[in-house]
MIPALO-993672 format. One record per residue (C-alpha): residue number from 0; y, x, z. Coordinates in steps of 0.25 Angstrom, whole numbers, plus 5000, padded with zeros to 4 digits. Example, Ala and Ser with C-alpha at 12.3 -4.5 7.8 and 13.67 -1.06 7.14 Angstrom:
2
R  pos     v     u     w
R    0  4982  5049  5031
R    1  4996  5055  5029
This chain:
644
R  pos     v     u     w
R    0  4986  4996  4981
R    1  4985  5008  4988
R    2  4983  5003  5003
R    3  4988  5006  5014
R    4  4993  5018  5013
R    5  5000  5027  5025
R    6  5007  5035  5016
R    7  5007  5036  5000
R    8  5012  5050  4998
R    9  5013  5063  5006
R   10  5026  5070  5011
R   11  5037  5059  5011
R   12  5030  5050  5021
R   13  5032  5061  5030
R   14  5043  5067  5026
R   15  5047  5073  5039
R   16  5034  5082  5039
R   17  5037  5095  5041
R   18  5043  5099  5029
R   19  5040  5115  5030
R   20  5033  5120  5018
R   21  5041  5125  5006
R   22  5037  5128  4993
R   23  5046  5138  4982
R   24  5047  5134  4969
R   25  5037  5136  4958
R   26  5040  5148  4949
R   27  5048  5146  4938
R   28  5056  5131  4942
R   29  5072  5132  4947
R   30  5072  5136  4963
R   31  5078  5129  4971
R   32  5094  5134  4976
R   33  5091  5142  4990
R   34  5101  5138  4998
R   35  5111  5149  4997
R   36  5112  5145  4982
R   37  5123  5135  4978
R   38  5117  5131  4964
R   39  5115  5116  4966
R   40  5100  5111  4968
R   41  5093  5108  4955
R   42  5080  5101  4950
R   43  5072  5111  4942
R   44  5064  5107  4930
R   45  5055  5116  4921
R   46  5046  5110  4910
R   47  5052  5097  4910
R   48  5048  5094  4926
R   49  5053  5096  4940
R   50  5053  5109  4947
R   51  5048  5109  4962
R   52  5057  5118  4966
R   53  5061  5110  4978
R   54  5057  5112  4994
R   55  5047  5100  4999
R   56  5047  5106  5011
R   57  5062  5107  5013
R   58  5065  5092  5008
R   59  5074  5082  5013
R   60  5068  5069  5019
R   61  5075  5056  5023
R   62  5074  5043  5026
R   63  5083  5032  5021
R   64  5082  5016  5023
R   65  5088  5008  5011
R   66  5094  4996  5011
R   67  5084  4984  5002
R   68  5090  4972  4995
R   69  5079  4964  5004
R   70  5077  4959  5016
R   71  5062  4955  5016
R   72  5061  4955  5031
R   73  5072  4943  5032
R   74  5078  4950  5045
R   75  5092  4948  5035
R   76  5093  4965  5034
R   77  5091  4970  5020
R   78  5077  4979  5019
R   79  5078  4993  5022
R   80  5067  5001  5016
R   81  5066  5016  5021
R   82  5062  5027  5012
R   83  5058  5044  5015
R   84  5064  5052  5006
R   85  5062  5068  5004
R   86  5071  5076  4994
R   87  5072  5089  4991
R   88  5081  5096  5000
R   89  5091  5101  4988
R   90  5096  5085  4989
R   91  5104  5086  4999
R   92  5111  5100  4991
R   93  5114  5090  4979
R   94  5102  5088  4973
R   95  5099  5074  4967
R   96  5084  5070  4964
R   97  5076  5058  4960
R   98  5067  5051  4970
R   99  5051  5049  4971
R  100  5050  5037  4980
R  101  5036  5030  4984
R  102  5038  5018  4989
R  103  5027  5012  5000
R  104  5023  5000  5010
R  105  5013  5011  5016
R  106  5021  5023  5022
R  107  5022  5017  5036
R  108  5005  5014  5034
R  109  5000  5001  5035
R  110  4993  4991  5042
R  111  4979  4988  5043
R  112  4981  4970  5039
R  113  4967  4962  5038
R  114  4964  4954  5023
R  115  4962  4942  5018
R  116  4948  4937  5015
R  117  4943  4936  5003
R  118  4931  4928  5004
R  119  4935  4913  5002
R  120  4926  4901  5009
R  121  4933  4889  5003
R  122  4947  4889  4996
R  123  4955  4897  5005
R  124  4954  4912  5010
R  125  4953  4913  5025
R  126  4963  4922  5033
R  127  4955  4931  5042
R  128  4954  4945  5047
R  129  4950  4950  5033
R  130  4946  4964  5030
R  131  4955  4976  5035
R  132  4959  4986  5023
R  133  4956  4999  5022
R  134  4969  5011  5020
R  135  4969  5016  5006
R  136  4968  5033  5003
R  137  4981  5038  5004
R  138  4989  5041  4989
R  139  4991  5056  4989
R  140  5006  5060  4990
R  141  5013  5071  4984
R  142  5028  5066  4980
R  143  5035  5074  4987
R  144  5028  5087  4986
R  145  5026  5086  4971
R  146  5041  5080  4967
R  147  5051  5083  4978
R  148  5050  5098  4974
R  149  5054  5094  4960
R  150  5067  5089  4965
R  151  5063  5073  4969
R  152  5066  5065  4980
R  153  5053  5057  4987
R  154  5054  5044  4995
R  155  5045  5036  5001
R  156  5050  5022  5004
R  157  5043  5011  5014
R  158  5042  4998  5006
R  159  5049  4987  5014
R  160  5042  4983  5026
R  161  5035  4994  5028
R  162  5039  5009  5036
R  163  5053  5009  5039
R  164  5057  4999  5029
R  165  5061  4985  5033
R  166  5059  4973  5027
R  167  5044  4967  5023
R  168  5032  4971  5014
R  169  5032  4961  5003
R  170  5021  4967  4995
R  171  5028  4967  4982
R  172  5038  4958  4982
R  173  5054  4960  4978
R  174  5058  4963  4992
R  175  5048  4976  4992
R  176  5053  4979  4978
R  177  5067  4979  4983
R  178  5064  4988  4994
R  179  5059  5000  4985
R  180  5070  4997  4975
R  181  5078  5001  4987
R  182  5075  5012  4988
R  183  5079  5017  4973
R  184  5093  5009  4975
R  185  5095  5018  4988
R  186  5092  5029  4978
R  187  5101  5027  4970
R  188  5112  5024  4981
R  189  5112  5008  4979
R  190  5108  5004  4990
R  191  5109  5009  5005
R  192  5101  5017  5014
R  193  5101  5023  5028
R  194  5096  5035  5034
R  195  5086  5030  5047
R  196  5096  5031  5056
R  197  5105  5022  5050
R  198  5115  5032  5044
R  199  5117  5026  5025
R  200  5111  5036  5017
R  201  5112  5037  5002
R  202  5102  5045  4991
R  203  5114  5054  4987
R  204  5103  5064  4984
R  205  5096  5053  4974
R  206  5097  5054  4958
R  207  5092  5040  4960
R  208  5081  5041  4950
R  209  5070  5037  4956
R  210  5054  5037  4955
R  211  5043  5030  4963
R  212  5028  5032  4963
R  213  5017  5027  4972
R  214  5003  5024  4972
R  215  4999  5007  4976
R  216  5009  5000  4983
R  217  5018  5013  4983
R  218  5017  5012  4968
R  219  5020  4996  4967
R  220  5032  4996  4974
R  221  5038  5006  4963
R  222  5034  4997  4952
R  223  5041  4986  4960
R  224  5055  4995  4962
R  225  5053  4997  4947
R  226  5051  4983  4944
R  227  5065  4982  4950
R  228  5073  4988  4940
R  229  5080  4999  4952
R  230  5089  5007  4944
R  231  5084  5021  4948
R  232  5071  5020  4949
R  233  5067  5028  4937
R  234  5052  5030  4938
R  235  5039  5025  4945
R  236  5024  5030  4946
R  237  5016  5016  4951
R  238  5002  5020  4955
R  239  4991  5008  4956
R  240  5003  5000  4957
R  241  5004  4985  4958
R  242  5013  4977  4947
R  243  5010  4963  4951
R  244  5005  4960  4966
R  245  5000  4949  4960
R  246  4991  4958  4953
R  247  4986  4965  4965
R  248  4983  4952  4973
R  249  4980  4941  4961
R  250  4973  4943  4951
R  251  4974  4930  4939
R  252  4975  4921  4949
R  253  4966  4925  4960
R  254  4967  4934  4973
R  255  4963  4947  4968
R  256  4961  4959  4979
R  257  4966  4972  4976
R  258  4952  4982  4977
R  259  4949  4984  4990
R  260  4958  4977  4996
R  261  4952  4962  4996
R  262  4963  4952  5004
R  263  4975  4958  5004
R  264  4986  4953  4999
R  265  5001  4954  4999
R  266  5005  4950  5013
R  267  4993  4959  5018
R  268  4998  4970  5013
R  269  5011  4967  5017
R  270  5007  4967  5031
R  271  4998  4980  5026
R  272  5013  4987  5024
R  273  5021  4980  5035
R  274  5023  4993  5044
R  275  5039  4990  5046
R  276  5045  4990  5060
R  277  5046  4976  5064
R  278  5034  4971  5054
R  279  5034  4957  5061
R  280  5047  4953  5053
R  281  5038  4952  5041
R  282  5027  4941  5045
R  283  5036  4930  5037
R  284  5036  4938  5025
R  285  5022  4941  5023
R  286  5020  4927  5029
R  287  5025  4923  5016
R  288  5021  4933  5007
R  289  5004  4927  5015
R  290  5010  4912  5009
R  291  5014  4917  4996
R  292  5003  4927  4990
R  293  4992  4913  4991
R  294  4978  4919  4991
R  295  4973  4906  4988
R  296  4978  4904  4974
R  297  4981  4918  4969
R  298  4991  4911  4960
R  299  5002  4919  4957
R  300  5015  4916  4961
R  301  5029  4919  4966
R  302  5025  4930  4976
R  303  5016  4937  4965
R  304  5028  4935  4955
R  305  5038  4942  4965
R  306  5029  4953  4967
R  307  5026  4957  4952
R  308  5032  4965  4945
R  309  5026  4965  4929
R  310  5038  4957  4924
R  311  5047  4968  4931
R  312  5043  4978  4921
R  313  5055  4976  4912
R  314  5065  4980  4923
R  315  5056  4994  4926
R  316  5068  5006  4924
R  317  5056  5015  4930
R  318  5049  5023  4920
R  319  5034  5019  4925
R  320  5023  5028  4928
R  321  5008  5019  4928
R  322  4996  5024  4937
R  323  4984  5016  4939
R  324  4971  5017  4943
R  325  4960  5009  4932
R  326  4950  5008  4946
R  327  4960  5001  4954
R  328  4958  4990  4960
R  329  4966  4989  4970
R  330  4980  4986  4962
R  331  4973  4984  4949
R  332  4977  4990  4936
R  333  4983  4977  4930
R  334  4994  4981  4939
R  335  4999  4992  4932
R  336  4994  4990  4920
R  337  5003  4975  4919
R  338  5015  4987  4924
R  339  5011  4993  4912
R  340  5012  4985  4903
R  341  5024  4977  4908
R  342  5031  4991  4907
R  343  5029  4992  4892
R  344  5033  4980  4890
R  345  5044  4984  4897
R  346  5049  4997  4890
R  347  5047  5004  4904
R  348  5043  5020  4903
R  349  5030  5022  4907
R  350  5017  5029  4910
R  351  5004  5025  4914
R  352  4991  5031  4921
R  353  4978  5025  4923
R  354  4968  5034  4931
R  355  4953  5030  4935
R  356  4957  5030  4948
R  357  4958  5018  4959
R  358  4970  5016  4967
R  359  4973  5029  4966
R  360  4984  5037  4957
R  361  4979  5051  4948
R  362  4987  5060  4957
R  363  4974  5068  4963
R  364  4965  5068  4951
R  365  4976  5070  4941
R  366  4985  5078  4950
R  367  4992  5087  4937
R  368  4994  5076  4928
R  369  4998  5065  4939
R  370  5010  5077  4944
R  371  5015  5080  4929
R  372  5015  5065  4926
R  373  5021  5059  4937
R  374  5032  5072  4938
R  375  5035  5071  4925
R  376  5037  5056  4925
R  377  5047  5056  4936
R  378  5054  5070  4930
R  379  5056  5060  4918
R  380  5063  5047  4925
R  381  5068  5056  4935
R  382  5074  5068  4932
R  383  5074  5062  4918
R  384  5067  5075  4912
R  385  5063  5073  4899
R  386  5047  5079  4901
R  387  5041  5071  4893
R  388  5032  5063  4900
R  389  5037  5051  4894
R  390  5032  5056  4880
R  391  5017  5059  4887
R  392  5007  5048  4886
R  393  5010  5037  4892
R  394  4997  5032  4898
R  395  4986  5043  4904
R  396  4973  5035  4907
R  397  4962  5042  4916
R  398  4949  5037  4907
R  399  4938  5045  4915
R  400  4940  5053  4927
R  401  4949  5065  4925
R  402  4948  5061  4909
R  403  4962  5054  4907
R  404  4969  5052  4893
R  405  4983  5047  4888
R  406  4988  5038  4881
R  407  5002  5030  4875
R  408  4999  5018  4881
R  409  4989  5010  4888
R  410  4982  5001  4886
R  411  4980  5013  4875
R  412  4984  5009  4860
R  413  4974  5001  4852
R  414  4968  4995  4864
R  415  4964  4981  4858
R  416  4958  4969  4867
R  417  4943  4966  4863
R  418  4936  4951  4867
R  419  4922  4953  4872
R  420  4913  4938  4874
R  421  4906  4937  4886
R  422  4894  4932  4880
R  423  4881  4927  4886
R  424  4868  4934  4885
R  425  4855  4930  4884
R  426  4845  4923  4893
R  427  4855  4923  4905
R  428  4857  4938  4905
R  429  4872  4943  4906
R  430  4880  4941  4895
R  431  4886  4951  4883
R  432  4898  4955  4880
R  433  4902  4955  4865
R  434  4912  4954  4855
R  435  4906  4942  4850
R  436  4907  4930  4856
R  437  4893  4923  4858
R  438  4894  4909  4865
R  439  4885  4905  4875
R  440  4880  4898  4887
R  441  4889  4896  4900
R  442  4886  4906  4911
R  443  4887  4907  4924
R  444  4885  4914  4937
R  445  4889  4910  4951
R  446  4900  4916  4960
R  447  4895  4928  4970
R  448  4907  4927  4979
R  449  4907  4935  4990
R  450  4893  4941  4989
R  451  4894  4950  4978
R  452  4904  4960  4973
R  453  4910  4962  4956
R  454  4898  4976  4957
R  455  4888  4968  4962
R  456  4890  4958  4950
R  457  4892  4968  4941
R  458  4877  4975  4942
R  459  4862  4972  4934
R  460  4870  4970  4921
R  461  4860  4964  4914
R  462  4856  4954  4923
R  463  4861  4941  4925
R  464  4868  4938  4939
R  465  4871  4925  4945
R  466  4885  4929  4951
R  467  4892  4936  4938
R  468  4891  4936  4923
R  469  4891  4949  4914
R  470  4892  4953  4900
R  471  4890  4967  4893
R  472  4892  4973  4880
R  473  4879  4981  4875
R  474  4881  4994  4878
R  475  4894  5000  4872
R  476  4894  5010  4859
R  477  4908  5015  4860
R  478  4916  5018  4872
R  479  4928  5005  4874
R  480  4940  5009  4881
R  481  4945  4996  4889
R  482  4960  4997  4893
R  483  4970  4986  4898
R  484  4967  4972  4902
R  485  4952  4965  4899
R  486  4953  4950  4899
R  487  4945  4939  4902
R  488  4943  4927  4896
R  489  4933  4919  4900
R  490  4929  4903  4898
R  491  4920  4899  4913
R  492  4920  4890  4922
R  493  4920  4891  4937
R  494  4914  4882  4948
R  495  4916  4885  4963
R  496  4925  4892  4973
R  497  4929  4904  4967
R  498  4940  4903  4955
R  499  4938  4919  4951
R  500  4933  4924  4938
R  501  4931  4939  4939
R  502  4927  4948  4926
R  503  4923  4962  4927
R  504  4922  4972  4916
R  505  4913  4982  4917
R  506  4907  4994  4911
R  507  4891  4994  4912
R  508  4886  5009  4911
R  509  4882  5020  4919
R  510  4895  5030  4921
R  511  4901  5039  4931
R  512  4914  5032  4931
R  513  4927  5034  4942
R  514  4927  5025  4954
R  515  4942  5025  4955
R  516  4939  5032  4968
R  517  4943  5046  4970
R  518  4937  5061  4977
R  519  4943  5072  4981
R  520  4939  5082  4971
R  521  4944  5096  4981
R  522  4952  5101  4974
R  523  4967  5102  4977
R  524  4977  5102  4971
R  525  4992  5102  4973
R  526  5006  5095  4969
R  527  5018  5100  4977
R  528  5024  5106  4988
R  529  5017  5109  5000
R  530  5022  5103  5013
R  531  5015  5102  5027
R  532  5006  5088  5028
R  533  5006  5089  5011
R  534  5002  5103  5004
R  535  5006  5096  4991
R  536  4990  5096  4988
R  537  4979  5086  4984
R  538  4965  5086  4982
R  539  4961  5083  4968
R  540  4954  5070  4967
R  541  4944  5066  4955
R  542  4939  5051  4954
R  543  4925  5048  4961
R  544  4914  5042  4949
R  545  4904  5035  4952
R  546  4891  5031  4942
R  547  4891  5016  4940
R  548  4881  5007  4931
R  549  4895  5001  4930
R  550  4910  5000  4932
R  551  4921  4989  4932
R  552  4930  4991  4920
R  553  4939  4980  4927
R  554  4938  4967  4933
R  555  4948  4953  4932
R  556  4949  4942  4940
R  557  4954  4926  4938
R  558  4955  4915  4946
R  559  4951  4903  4937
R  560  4961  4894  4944
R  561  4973  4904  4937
R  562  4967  4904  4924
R  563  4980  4899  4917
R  564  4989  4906  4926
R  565  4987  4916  4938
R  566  5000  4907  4943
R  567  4992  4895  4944
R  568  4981  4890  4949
R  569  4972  4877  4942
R  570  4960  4871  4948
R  571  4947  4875  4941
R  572  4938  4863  4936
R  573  4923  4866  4941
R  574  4915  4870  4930
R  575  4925  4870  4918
R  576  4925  4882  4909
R  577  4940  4887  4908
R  578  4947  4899  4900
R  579  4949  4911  4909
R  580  4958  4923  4904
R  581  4961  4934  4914
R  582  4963  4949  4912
R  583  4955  4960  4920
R  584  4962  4972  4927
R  585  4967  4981  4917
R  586  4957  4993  4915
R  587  4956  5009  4906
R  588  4941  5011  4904
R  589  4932  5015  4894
R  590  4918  5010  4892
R  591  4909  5020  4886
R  592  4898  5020  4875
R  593  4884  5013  4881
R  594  4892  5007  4892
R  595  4893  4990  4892
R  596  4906  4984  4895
R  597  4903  4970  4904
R  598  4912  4958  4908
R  599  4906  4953  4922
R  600  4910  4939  4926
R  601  4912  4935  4941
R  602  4920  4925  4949
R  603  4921  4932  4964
R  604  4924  4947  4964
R  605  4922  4951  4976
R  606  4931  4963  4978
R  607  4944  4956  4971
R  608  4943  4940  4971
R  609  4943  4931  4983
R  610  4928  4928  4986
R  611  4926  4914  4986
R  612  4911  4909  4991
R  613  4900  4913  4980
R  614  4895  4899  4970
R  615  4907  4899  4958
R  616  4899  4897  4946
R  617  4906  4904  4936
R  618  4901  4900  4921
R  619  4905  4908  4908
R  620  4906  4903  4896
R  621  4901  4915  4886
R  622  4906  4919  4874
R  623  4919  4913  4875
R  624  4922  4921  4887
R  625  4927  4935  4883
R  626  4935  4947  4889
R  627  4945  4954  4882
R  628  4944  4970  4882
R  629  4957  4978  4877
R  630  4950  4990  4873
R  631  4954  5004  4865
R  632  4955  5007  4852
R  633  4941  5007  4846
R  634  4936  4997  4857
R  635  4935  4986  4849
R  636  4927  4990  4839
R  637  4918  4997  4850
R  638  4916  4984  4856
R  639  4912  4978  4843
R  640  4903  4988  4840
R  641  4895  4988  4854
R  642  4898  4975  4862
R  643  4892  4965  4851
């Protein structure tokens, strides 16, 4: 998630800047009545989208604290949470609009909470001072310059327990979704609200149709509101958000960090968030919230359940807007990708995006394209103007740098899942990966542990190494597009401390490919309404590239103890070969003609997994261990004809 951030967009989280510049209408949209006109203020739509044709500078701001069905704090008052809201001045002459809100933990900023270890000696991980996290880089804002003008209301709103809300973080849970719901029932005058000095105030400027957008944490908690079924809330634009905490923290039974941010969990970054006046009140709820998440097991159980919301998909009302980055390790893809899907089963209107970006959204590499897309899709829901973005693709895929193409649906249409054998290779040497199955002797390697790192295993190819077990195609003679979810299905044993089985995909072959990182390229460019503190630029970014001998496709994780059920944990048996089926993260990526595709097999992974001490011997049985690979039209046949 994105981490830590001090503010999440510009302009609303100071709304009481100086709000001095002002900006006249473009030529050729509806101007604004002056104020010697008495025709009634009106929204101004030309070529099926909102006009800006209304003063940033001259808006109105408030703040409103609104009463929460919850009291997560126990202090036996209801949960208020407080929300900023800026509107165009015209409101308060008749005008009613729709509402952009970003919902946040991380307006008030956050404090600096040491982690758990990770590096286990024996069956328990030991509390200690752990490692301090880093802040992550601030997500550019531009909500209320770019959509205020074209007649919306934008909020911001401190998530409970944080800012000037009451109540506790809970990292997920129903009492958090309740508090952002609030926030759309006060919108649509069904719940009440005061002003901060106490005096009820109501949203009589409100159309109550809402829309919520964020990026991380900020985008989670609109999939939770939607989750909820709020009667309003009419449109959302998640961005690397979570689906399932479970998924962000777990991962098949095992403790699973998110990248970067080895040993944190959900009460750390509850206490992360926790910047409320009085924050003492909380020590008992995230005391319990410590006793519930069990680090030890990685089971899931009834705190996971309450905080995922996959199975909620079917009381979504919100049309759905998708944006995930495929180098994102810090919420993994599988969390919107499960969204995804659990939406089309569901019948929900949707969109989806997936850039080559990390933790990151499209907005400064793709600046045009992100404005039209996202302007258009909540014109739609809205303002109900029929612009036909819901008769546009419904999937755009960024499939090189800058290169992105659409598509109907994702994964794309005659995506078929393909076995590939982990076979063994000759004389000890690493193995091959093939269509064909070819049974042969167990083998083995030993745990590394803590000492080496997934990259360090994943170099000298060709070579046998003690700590990992690799298996490649020959070189490829067509290109295969990989897109979904890989599977593993491997029969080994395990014998030792550590219970994880890790399986990387990799493409073998030297490219310039994107890091998922970012540079600015120098170039600005701009999206709205000047104001002083925000001109209503950016500078254009473009993803950094690196040339790499390889790159990680994707990578999966199981604990063996959870290989019937991430719910359940059973003993291993020292020695004895099991069935293990697990899925990798979900993944968009082509691998082209001369490059190998290669399944590494580990047990520790350094950077995700708990590290137990090195010495689990891990052995493989060959030939019947596979992955399944659900690759594009034509990929089948590619593989057939080059990984034999």
């Amino acid at each position: 998630m994105t981490r830590r951030l001090t503010r999440g967009g510009a302009g609303v989280i100071t709304l009481v800047a100086a709000l001095l510049a002002t900006t006249a209408p473009p030529a050729g949209a509806d101007p604004v009545p002056s104020p010697r006109s008495t025709a009634p203020p009106r929204i101004s739509v030309k070529d099926g989208e909102t006009q800006p044709v209304f003063s940033r500078a001259e808006a109105v701001t408030q703040t409103v604290l609104i009463e929460t069905t919850v009291d997560s704090d126990r202090d036996g008052i209801r949960d208020r949470v407080q929300m900023r809201i800026m509107r165009p001045k015209e409101t308060d002459q008749g005008l009613k609009v729709p509402t952009i809100l970003e919902p946040s933990p991380y307006w008030a900023g956050t404090h600096d909470i040491p982690l758990y270890p990770v590096d286990v000696d024996g069956a328990q991980a030991r509390r200690d001072k752990g490692v301090a996290r880093n802040l992550a880089e601030l997500f550019p804002g531009y909500y209320d310059n770019y959509f205020l003008p074209r007649g919306y209301a934008i909020a911001n709103l401190d998530s409970i327990g944080t800012g000037g809300s009451t109540g506790c973080p809970t990292s997920g849970d129903r009492a958090e979704q309740a508090g952002t719901k609030a926030a759309v029932d006060w919108l649509n005058g069904r719940v009440r609200g005061w002003a901060p000095d106490g005096t009820p105030v109501t949203a009589g400027w409100s159309t109550g149709n809402v829309g919520m957008i964020g990026q991380s944490y900020n985008g989670t908690l609109p999939n939770m509101a939607a989750a909820s079924g709020v009667e309003g809330l009419k449109a959302i634009v998640p961005i690397a958000a979570i689906s399932s905490w479970y998924d962000y923290y777990r991962a098949n039974g095992g403790v699973v960090a998110p990248g970067g941010y080895q040993g944190e969990d959900l009460d750390l970054l509850a206490k992360i968030v926790l910047t409320r006046r009085n924050p003492e009140v909380c020590r008992q709820v995230i005391d319990e919230i410590t006793a519930a998440q069990d680090r030890e097991t990685g089971d899931y159980g009834p705190v996971w359940a309450e905080r995922d919301y996959v199975g909620d998909a079917r009381d979504v009302r919100a049309a759905v807007m998708v944006v995930h980055g495929l180098n994102d390790w810090n919420v993994k893809v599988k969390n919107s990708v499960q969204w995804w899907n659990a939406l089309k089963r569901a019948g929900v209107p949707r969109k989806l995006w997936l850039h080559q970006g990390n933790h990151a959204t499209p907005f400064r590499w793709r600046l045009e394209e992100w404005l039209r897309q996202t302007h258009h899709w909540f014109d739609r829901w809205l303002y109900e103007i029929d612009n036909g973005v819901t008769a546009e693709p419904r999937v755009d895929v960024e499939r090189a740098p800058g290169r992105w193409e659409t598509a109907s649906d994702w994964p794309v249409p005659g995506t078929r899942s393909v076995p590939l054998s982990l076979n063994a290779g000759a004389a000890g040497q690493p193995g091959t990966l093939s269509v064909r199955p070819r049974p042969g002797a167990a083998q083995s390697l030993v745990d590394a542990g803590r000492t080496r790192t997934a990259e360090d295993l994943l170099v000298n190819e060709d070579r046998a190494d003690p700590n990992r077990l690799a298996y490649l195609t020959p070189p490829l003679k067509e290109a295969v597009r990989v897109n979904e979810i890989p599977k593993a299905a491997l029969q080994a044993s395990l014998d030792g401390r550590s219970p994880y089985l890790t399986a990387l995909l990799v493409d073998y072959g030297t490219d310039t490919r994107p890091t998922g990182a970012r540079a600015d390229t120098g170039e600005r460019v701009c999206y709205g309404q000047g104001v002083p503190g925000d001109d209503g630029c950016t500078t254009r970014q473009a993803h950094r590239t690196e040339t790499a001998p390889y790159k990680i496709i994707t990578r999966g994780w199981l604990d063996a103890r959870n290989r019937h059920d991430p719910g359940r944990t059973e003993p291993i048996t020292p020695g004895r070969m099991y069935d293990f089926r697990w899925d990798f993260e979900p993944t968009d990526y082509v691998v082209k003609p001369g490059h190998r595709l290669g399944v590494i097999v580990l047990s520790t992974d350094h950077d995700f997994t708990l590290r137990h001490p090195a010495g689990t011997r891990l052995t493989l049985r060959p030939g019947a261990s596979k992955v399944w690979l659900p690759v594009a039209r034509g990929g089948r046949e590619a593989l057939h004809r080059s990984a034999d």
